[in-house]
C-alpha positions as semicolon CSV with decimal commas, in nm:
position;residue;x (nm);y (nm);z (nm)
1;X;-1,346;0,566;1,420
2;X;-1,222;0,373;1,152
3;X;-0,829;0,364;1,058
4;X;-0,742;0,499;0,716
5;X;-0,385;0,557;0,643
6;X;-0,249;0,886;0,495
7;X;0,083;0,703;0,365
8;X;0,266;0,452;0,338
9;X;0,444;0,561;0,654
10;X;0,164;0,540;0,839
11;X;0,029;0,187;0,829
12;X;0,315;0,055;1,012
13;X;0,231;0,279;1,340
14;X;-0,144;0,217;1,272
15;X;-0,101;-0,157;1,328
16;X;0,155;-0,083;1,639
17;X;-0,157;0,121;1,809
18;X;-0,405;-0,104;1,711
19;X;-0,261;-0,423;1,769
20;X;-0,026;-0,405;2,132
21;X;-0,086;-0,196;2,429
22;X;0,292;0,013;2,440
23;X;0,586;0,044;2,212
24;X;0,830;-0,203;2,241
25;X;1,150;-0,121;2,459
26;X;1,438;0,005;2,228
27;X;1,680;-0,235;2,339
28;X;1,429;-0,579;2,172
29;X;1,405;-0,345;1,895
30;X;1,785;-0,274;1,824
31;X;1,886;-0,640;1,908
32;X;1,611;-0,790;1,669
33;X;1,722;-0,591;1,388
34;X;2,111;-0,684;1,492
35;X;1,999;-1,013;1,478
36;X;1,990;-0,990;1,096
37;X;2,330;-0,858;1,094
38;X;2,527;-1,184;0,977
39;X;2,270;-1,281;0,671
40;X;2,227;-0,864;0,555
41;X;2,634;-0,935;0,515
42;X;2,659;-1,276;0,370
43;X;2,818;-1,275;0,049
44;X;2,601;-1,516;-0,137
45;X;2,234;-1,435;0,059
46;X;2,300;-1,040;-0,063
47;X;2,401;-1,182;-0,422
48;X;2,137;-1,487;-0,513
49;X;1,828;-1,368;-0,220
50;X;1,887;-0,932;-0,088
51;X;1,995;-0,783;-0,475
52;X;1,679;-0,946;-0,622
53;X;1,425;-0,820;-0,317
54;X;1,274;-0,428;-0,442
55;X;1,275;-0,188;-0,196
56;X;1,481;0,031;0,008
57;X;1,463;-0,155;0,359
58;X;1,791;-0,293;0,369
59;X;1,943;0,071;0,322
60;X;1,894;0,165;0,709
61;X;1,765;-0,191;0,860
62;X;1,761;-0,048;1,208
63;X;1,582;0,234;1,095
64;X;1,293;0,038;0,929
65;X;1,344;-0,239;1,217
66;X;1,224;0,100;1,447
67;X;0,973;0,187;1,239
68;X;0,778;-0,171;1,129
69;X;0,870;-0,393;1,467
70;X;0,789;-0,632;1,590
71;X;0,678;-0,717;1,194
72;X;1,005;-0,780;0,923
73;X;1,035;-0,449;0,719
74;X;0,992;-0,698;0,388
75;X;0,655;-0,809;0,520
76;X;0,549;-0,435;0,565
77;X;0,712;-0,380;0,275
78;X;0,484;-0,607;0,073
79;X;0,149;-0,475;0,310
80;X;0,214;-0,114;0,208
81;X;0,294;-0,157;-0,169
82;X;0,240;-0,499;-0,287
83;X;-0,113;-0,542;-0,174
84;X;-0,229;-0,240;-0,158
85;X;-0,269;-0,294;-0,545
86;X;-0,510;-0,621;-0,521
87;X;-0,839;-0,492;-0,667
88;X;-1,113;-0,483;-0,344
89;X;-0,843;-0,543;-0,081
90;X;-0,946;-0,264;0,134
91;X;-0,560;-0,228;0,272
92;X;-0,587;-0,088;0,646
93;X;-0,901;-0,314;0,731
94;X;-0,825;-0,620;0,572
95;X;-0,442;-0,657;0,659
96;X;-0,508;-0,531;1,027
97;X;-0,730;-0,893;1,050
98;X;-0,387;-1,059;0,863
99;X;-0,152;-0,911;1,089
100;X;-0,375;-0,989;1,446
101;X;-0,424;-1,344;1,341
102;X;-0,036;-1,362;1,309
103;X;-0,006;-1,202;1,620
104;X;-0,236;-1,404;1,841
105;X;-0,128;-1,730;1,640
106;X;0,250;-1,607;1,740
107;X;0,149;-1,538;2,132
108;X;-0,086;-1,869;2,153
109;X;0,267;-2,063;2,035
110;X;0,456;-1,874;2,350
111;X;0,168;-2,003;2,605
């Protein structure tokens, strides 16, 4: 059956099911979005790089950390509303192949 997501909310678990075999333990989860901690605060990153990113993300990292892992909520950020406007990008299909080939590229590196 072919994926087709409902919202916005959804793509981010329809990658997680399609792409690994379980959920990732919460304790990797919490510590990679705590490893952002130090650069979220940083005086000049939030003024010249984080105020000029759109999107809501950085309101509850750990939050959208939980909900887009092991991906960066900015890169789902961009999958769900950036792309999702390029004419004949067919969003779930098309960025599923983008997001394996990361994934495989990312686990052949770790071999």
């Amino acid at each position: 059956m072919p994926a087709t997501a409902t919202a916005n909310a959804d793509f981010a678990d329809i990658l997680r099911r399609r792409l690994f075999d379980q959920a990732p333990p919460e304790e990797i989860v919490v510590a990679a979005a705590h490893a952002f901690d130090g650069i979220h605060t940083d005086k000049p990153w939030t003024k010249n790089v984080w105020d000029n990113i759109p999107g809501t993300w950085r309101s509850d990292f750990l939050r959208e950390v939980r909900r887009t892992y092991p991906f960066h909520p900015m890169l789902m950020h961009l999958a769900e509303h950036e792309w999702a406007t390029v004419t004949g990008f067919q969003k779930v299909r098309s960025t599923i192949r983008i997001f394996a080939a990361s994934v495989y590229a990312l686990q052949q590196r770790g071999k």
